[in-house]
N, C-alpha and C positions, 0 to 999 in steps of 0.2 A: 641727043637732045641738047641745045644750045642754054648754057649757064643762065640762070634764074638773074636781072639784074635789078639791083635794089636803089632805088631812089633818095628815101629816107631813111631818119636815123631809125624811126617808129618800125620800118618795115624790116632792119636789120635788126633790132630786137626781138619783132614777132618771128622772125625766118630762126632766133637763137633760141628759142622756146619759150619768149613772152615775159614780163618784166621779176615774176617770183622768180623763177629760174635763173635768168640773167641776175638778179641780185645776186642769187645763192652762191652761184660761181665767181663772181667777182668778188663777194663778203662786202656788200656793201646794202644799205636798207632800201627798199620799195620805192621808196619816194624819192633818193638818188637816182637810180634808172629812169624813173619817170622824166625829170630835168634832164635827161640826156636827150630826148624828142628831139629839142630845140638847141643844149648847150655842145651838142656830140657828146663823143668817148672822151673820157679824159686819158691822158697818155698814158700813165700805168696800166692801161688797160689794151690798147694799141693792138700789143702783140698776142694777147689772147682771144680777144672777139676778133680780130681781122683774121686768125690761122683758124678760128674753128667755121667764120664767113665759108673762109677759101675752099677750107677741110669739106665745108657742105655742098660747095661747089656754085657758091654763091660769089658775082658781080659787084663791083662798088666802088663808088671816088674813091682815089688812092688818097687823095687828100684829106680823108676821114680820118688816116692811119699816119699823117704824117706831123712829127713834132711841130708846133709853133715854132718860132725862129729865136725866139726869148729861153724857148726848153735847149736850144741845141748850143752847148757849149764852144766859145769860137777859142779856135788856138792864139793864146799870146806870142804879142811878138817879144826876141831876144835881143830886141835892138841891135843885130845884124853881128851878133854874136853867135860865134860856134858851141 
């Protein structure tokens, strides 16, 4: 049977066992998951609801999972120093 794919953020919540749950697991209050409907995952969270998504064998923008460009640290340069 071909992988379940999920659309929304709402539906990737409900496929994680619904917004008590999701709270409980991330440690974060009711009304934070709720805001996530519309704002997505925030990064700290990335790597736990995307591997337990995958884990269920669940579909989904990579783009959900993937840092803003401001989260990702850019390498300085050494002014062409060794």
């Amino acid at each position: 049977m071909p992988p379940h794919v999920l659309r929304t953020y709402k539906q990737a919540i409900d496929a994680l066992g619904g917004v008590v749950y999701v709270a409980a697991l991330c440690g974060v209050s009711r009304n934070a998951v709720s805001n996530w409907y519309k704002r997505g995952f925030p990064p700290e969270k990335h790597d736990l609801l995307g591997s337990r998504l995958r884990h269920a064998g669940y579909e989904f923008p990579l783009s959900w999972f993937k840092q803003s460009e401001a989260a990702i640290p850019t390498p300085r340069s050494n002014g062409g120093k060794k």
